[in-house]
Every structure is written in structure tokens, then in C-alpha cells.
KOLVOZA-211487 format. One line per 8 residues: number of its first residue (from 1); their letters; for each residue x, y, z of N, C-alpha, C, CB. Coordinates in steps of 0.02 Angstrom, whole numbers. Each point is the difference from the previous one (the first is absolute). Glycine has a CB too. Example, Ala and Ser with C-alpha at 12.3 -4.5 7.8 and 13.67 -1.06 7.14 Angstrom:
2
1	AS	660:-284:390:-45:59:0:45:60:0:-95:-59:62; 77:112:-98:42:59:3:-39:55:37:59:-32:-108
***
This chain:
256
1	XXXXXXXX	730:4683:4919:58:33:28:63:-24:-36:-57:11:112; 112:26:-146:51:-2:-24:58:-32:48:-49:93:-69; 74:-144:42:30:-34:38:89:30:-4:-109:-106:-17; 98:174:-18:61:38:0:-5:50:28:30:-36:-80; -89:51:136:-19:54:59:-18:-46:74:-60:99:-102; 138:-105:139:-47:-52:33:-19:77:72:76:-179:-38; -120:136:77:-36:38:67:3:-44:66:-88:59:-81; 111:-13:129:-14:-33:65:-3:59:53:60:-117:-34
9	XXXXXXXX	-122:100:60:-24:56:54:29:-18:62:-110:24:-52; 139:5:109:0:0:52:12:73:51:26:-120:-49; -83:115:78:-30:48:56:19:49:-3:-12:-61:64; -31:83:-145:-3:78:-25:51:16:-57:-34:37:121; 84:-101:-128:43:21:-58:4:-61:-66:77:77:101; -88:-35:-149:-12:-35:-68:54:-12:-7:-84:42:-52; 128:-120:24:71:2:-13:-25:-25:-67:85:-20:116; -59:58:-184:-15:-37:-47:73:37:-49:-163:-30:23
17	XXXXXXXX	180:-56:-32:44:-29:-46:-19:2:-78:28:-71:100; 27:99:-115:6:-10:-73:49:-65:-24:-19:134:-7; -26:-176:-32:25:-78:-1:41:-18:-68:-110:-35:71; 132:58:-112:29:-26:-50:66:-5:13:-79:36:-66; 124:-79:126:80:32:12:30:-51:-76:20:22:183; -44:-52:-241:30:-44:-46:30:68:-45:-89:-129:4; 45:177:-15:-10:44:-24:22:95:48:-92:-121:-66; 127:85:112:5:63:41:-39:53:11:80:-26:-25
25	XXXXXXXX	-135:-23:20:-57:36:9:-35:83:-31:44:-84:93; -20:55:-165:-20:35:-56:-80:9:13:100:-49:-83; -115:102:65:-78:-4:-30:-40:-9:-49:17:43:53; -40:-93:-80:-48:-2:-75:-71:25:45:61:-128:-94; -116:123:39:-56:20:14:-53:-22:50:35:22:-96; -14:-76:117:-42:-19:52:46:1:69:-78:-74:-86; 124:89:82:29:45:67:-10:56:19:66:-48:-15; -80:92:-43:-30:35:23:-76:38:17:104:-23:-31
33	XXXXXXXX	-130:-29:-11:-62:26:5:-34:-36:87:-12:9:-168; 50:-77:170:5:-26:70:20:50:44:25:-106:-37; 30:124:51:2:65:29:-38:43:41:42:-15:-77; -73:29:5:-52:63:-17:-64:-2:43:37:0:-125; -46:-52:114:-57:-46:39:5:-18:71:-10:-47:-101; 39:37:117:44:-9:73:-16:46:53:94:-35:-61; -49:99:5:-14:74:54:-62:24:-20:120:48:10; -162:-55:-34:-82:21:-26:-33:-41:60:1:7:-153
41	XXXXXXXX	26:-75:167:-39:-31:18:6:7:106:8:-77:-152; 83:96:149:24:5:89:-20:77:5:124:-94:21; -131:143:-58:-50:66:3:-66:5:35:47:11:-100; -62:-67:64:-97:14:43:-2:-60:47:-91:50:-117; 149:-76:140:-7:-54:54:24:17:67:12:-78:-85; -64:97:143:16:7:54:52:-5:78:-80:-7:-85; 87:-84:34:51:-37:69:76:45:-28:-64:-168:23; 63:202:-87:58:3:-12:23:74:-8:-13:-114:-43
49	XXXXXXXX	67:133:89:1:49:12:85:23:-23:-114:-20:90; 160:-23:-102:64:3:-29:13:-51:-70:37:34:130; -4:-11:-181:26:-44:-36:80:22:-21:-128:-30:-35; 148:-46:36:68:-11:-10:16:-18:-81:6:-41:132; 52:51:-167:-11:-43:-46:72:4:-20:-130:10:-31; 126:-98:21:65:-20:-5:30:-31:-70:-24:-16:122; 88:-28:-135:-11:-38:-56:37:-69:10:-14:108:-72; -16:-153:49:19:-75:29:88:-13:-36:-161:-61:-2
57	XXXXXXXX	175:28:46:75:-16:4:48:40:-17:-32:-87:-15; 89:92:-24:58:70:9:-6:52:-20:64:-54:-3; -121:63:-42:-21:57:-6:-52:38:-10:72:-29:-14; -85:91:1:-54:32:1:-35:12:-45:41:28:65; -34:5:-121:-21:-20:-72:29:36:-43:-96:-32:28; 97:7:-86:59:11:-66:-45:59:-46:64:-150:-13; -130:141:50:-57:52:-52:-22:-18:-45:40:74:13; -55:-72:-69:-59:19:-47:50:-84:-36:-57:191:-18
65	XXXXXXXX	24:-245:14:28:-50:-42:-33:2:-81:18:-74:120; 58:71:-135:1:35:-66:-40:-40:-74:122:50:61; -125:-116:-26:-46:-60:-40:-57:-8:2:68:-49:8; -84:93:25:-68:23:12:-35:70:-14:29:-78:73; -44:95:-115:6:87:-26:-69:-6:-15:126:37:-60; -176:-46:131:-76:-6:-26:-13:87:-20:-52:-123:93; 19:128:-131:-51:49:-36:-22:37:51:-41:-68:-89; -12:121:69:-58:36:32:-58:-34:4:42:93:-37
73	XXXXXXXX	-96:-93:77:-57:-38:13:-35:62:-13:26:-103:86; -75:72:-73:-88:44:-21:-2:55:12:-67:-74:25; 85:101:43:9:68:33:54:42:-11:-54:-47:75; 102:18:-137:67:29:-18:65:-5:38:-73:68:-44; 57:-99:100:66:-11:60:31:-54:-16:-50:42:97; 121:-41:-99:63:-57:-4:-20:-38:78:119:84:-81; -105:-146:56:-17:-40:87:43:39:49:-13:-137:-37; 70:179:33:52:23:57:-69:50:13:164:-11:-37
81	XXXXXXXX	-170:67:-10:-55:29:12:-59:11:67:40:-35:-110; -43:-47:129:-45:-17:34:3:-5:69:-19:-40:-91; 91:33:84:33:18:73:14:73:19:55:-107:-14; -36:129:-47:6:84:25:-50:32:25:65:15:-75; -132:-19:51:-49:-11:39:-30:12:59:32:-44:-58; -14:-36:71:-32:-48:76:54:28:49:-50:-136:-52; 124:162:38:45:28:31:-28:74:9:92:-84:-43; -103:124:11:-22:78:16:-57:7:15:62:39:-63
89	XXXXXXXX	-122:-105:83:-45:4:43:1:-32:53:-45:24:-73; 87:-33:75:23:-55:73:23:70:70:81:-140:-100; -140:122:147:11:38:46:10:-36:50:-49:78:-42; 89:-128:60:13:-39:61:85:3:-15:-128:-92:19; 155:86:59:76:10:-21:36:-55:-25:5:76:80; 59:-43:-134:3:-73:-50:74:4:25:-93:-4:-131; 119:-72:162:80:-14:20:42:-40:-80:-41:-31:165; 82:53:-176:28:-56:-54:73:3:29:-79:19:-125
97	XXXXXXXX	105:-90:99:71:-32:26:16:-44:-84:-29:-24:174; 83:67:-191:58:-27:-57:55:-21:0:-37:53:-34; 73:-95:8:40:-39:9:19:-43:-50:-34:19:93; 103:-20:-127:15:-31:-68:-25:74:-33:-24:-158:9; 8:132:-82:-10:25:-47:-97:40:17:118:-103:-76; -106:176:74:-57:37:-26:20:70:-65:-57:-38:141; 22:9:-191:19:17:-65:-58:40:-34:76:-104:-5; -77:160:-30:-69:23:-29:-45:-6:28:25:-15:-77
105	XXXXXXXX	-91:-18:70:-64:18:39:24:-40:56:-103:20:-90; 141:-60:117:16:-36:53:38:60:52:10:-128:-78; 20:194:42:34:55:51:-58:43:15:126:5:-49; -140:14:-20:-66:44:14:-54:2:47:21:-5:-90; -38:-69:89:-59:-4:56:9:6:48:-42:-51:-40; 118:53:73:15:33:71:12:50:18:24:-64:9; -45:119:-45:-28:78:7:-60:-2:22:56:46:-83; -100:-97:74:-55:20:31:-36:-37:65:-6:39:-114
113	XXXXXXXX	63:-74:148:18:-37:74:14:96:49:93:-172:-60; -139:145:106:0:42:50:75:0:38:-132:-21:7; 155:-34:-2:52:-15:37:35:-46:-56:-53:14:129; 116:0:-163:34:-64:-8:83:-19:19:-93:8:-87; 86:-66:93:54:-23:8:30:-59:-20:-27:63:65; 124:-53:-66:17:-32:-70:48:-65:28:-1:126:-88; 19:-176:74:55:-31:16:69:7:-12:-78:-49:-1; 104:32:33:98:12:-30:6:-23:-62:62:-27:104
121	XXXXXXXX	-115:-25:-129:10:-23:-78:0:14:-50:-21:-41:31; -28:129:-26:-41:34:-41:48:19:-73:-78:49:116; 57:-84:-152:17:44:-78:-73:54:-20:83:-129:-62; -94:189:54:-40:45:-32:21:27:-51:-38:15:85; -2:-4:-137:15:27:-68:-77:22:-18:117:-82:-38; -106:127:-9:-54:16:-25:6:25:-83:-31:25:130; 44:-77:-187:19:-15:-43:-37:19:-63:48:-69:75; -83:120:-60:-47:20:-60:17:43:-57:-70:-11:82
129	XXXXXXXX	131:46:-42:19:32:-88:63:-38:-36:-33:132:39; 70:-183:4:26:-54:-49:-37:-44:-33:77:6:60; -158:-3:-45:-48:-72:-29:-30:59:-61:-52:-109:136; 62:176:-148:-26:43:-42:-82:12:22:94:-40:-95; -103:38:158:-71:17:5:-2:67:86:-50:-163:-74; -3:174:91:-4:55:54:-36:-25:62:-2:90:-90; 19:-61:124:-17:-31:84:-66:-2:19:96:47:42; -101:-93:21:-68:-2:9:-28:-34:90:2:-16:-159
137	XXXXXXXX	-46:2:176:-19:21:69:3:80:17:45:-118:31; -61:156:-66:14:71:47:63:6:4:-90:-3:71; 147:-32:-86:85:10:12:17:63:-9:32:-102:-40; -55:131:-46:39:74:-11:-42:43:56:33:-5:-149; -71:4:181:-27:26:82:24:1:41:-63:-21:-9; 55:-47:42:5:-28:50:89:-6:28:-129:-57:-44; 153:41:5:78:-20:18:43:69:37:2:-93:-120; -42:174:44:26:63:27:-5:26:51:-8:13:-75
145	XXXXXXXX	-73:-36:82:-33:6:77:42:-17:72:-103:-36:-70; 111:-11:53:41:-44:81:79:0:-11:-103:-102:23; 136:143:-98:72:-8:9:26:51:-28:4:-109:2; -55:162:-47:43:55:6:3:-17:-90:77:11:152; -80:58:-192:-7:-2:-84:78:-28:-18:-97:119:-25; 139:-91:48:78:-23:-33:7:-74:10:65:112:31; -67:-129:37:12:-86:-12:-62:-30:-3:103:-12:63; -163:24:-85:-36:-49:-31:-7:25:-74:-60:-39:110
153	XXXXXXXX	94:75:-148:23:33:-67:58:-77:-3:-15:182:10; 65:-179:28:55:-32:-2:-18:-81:-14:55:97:79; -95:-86:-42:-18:-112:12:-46:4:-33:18:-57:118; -68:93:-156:-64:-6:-75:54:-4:-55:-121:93:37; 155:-30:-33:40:-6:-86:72:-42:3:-46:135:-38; 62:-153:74:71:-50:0:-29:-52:13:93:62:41; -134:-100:-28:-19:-74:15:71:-29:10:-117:-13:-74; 110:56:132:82:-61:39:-26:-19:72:129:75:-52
161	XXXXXXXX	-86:-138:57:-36:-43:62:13:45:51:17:-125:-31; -52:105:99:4:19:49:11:-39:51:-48:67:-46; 89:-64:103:11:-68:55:-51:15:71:151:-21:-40; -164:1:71:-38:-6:88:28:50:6:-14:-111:62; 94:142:-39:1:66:44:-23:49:-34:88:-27:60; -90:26:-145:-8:59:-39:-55:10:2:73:-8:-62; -94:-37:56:-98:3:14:-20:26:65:-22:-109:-63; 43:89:119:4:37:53:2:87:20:44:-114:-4
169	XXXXXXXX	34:104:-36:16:78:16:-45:56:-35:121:-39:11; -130:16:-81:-56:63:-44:-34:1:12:12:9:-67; -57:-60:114:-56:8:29:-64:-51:-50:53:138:54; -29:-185:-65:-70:-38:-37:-1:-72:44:13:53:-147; 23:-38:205:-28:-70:58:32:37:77:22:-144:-99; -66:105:136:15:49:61:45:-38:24:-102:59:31; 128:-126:-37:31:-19:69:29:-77:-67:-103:60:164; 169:-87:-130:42:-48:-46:-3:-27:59:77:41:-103
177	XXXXXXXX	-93:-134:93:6:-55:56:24:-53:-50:-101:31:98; 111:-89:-62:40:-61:-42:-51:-16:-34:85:-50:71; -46:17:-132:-67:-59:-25:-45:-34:49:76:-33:-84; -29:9:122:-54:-61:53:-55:37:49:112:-91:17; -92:152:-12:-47:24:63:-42:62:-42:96:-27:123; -88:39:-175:-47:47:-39:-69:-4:28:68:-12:-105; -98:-44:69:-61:-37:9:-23:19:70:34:-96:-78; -10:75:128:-12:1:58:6:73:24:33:-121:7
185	XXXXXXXX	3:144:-18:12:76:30:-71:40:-32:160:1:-2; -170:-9:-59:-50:41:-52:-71:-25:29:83:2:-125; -97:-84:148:-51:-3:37:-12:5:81:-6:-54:-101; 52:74:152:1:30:47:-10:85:-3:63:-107:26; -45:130:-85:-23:79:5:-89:9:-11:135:38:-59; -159:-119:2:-53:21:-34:-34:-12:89:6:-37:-172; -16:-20:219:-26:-15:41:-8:45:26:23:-82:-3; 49:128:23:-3:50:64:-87:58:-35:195:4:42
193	XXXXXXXX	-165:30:-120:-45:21:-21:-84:-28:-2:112:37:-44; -115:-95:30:-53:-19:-4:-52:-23:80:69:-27:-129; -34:65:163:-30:-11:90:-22:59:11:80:-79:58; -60:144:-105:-29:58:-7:-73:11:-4:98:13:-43; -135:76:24:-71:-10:4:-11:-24:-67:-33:87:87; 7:-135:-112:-17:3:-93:-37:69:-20:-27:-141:-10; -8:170:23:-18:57:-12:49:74:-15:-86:-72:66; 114:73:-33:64:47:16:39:-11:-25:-12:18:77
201	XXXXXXXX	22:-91:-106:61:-27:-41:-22:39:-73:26:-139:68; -84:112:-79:-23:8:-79:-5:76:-11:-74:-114:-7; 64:155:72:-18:58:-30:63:46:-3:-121:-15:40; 154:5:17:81:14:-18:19:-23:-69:32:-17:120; -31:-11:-136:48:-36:-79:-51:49:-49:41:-171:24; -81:183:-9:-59:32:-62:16:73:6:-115:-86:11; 111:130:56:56:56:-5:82:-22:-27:-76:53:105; 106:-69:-97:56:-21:-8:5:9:-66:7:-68:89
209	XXXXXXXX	-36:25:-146:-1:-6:-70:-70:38:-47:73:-118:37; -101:170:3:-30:35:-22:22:45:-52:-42:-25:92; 101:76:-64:31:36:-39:33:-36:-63:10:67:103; 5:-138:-95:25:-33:-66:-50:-29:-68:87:-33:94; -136:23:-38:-28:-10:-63:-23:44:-64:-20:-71:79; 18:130:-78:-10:30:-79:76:-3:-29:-110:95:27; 146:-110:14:62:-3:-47:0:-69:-19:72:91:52; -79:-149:-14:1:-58:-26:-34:-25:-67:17:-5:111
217	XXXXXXXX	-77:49:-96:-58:-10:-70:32:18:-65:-105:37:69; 132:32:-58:34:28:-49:73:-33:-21:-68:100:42; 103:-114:-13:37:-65:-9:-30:-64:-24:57:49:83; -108:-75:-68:8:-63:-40:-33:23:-70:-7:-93:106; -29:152:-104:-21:13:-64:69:13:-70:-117:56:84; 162:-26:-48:52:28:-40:40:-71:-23:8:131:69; -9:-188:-8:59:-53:-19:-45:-40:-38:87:-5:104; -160:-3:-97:-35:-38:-47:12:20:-76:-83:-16:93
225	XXXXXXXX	76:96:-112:0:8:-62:81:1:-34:-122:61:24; 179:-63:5:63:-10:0:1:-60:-2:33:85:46; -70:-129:8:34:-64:-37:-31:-52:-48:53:11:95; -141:20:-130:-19:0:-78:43:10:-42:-87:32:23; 96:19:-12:73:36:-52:61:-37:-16:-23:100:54; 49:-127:7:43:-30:3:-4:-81:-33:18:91:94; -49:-117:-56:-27:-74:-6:3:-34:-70:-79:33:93; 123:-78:-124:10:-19:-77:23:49:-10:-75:-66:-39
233	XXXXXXXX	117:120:37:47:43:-32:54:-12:-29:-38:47:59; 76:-29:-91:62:-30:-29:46:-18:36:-18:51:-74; 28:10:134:40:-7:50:1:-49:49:-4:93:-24; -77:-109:57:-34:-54:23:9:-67:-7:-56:73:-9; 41:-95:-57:39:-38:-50:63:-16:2:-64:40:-52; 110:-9:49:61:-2:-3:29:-21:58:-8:72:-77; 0:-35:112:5:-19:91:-29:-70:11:-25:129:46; -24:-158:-55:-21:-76:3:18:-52:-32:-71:45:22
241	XXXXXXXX	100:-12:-79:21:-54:-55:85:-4:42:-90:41:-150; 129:3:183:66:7:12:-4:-36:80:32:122:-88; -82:-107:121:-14:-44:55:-11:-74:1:-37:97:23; -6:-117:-69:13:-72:-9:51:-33:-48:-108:10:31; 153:43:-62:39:-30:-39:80:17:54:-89:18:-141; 77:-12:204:63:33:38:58:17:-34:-33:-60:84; -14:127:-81:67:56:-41:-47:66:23:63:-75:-142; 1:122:127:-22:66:14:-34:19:-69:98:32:93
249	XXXXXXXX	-150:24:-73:-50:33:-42:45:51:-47:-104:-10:95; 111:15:-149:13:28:-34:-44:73:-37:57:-119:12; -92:160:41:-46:65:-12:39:43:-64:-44:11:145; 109:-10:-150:26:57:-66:-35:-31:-50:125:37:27; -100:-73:-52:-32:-39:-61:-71:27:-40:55:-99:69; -112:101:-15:-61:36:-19:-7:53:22:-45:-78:-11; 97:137:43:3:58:-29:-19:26:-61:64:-15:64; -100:80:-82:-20:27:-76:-5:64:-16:-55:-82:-4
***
């Protein structure tokens, strides 16, 4: 077990922490494939009938850590890959609670929370066409889905931050509580839910995201081969080299 997925069950609800807060809880490859594993594994486990998922100390996660750019494995999937996944077969209801910084795959993955909710702290961004690459979790889907093509057009192609009420109001979290009572509020909803029938739970959420899934498929197919395309590009490149050298990206330049 990945000691950067932590788990704790209580009476019907999975609370599992994402542990890297040194790292704001970036993801390299064994976060997520931990993850991955997690919900594969609270899927076919009985006692568990809600999962929460949170991220240890101020924030939630910064996404895809950039010092870490593992490869494709055997089956052709990027470790994020692996979560996209274990997330679009996940038929138990999924709670997530953000707070601080959720950035790239750290925003993304809360499109696919049944319920989420954000803290007053919340910075969101979704920074993929300033990093020169294309979106992913189901986002170019999922985001239009629950907010409407113009402003999730707006927050894909401007990668400009977003605060708790904004997140609120467009509709990509249901409800803004303090930092301190997030946690607590997000696991009093999972409880109330998880006293429900488990049966009725699972099969509700499976109507529910029925109709999404051929679009989701078709979405991650489209952002997978977009972001091959993308991935080591000049632009790509450029954007990483200007990120760790803090400075803005200079894209005219390799214009042609």
C-alpha cells in the first residue's frame, strides 16, 4: 500500500487521503496508480458503501508533478490513465472536499465526485493550454456537462484561476464551507448517504452516469491522442522550460 494513498474506514465510509502535502500533493506515479488501486479495490468491498477523498494538509492537489513524467506501461496507459479508469468504473457514490490549491489533474478529478465540495481557500485552475498540452479526466466532457459549453470553453482555454464562490456559482462544487469544517461537513453528508440501501445507492449512480459514459470513453480517447500529440512538443517544451525558469512562455517565437 502506497504510503501516498492513505485509508480509513468507518461505518460504510472510505476516507482516503491523498498524502504528499510537502508536495501539495502533486501526483507522480505511484499516487496514482495507488489511487487506482484503492478504488478497484473499495469497488468490490462490501463494508464500503461511500468514499470520500480528501488531501492532507492545506491543500488538495497541485496535479500531475512535473518531476515525475513517468512513461506508458505495457497496456499503453500513462499512470493518471489508471485512475481515469478505476474512476469511470467506480459505481459507489464518490464525495470529494478541496481546499488550497487544486490544479490540473488535481481540478479535473473533481468532475468525477458525485458530490463536491470546496473550501473558502480554493485556488482552481486548469492550466493545460499555458503548459502547451490538452485536457484530461473526461474535462473537455465533463466540465460542459455540469456547466454549460461557454464557461467551460472559458476556464479550458483561459487557464485562469478560479476562487470557492466561483467554483460554486458555475456549478463545479455544490456547497462552500470553511477550511476547518470542510472535512467534517463532506463526512457528515458521506455518513448520512452511506445509512442508505447499498444496492439502490450503486444502481442509482449507474443510471445516473449511464448516459455519460459513451461520451466519457470518447473523451478520454480524444484527450489521450491530443495529449500524444502534444506531450514533448515545442510548445510543451517551452512552457516547462519557462515554468521552471519563472518566466512567462514565450509561444510567438515558434510560430511558422
Amino acid at each position: 500500500m502506497s504510503e501516498l494513498i492513505l485509508q480509513e474506514l468507518n461505518e460504510g465510509v472510505l476516507l482516503i487521503t491523498l498524502n504528499n502535502p510537502k508536495k501539495k500533493n502533486a501526483f507522480n506515479a505511484e499516487a496514482w496508480i495507488g489511487l487506482a488501486e484503492t478504488l478497484n479495490s473499495a469497488k468490490d468491498n462490501p463494508e464500503i458503501n461511500v468514499v470520500v477523498i480528501t488531501g492532507a494538509g492545506k491543500d488538495f492537489s497541485a496535479g500531475q508533478d512535473l518531476g515525475d513524467l513517468t512513461g506508458k506501461d505495457d497496456a499503453g496507459l500513462s499512470p493518471y490513465q489508471h485512475t481515469e479508469r478505476a474512476l469511470l468504473d467506480f459505481d459507489k457514490p464518490v464525495l470529494m472536499c478541496a481546499k488550497g490549491v487544486a490544479v490540473g489533474g488535481g481540478g479535473t478529478i473533481l468532475f468525477h465526485a458525485d458530490i463536491a465540495y470546496v473550501g473558502e481557500s480554493l485556488r482552481f485552475r486548469l492550466p493545460f493550454t499555458s503548459l502547451g498540452l490538452a485536457p484530461e479526466f473526461g474535462s473537455s466532457y465533463l466540465l460542459q456537462a455540469n456547466i454549460g459549453a461557454q464557461r467551460a470553453a472559458e476556464i479550458l482555454l483561459c487557464a485562469e484561476w478560479l476562487d470557492a464562490d466561483q467554483a460554486v456559482e458555475c456549478g463545479i462544487a455544490a456547497r462552500k464551507f470553511s477550511d476547518d469544517e470542510l472535512l467534517d461537513k463532506t463526512l457528515e453528508k458521506a455518513h448520512t448517504i452511506a445509512k442508505l440501501a447499498p444496492n439502490a445507492l450503486r444502481e442509482s449512480k449507474r443510471c445516473i452516469k449511464l448516459a455519460q459514459r459513451q461520451h466519457l470513453e470518447a473523451a478520454y480517447k480524444m484527450e489521450s491522442d491530443s495529449m500524444d500529440k502534444l506531450r514533448g512538443s515545442e510548445e510543451n517544451t517551452e512552457a516547462i522550460m519557462a515554468l521552471f525558469e519563472k518566466r512567462e512562455p514565450d509561444f510567438k517565437k515558434l510560430a511558422k
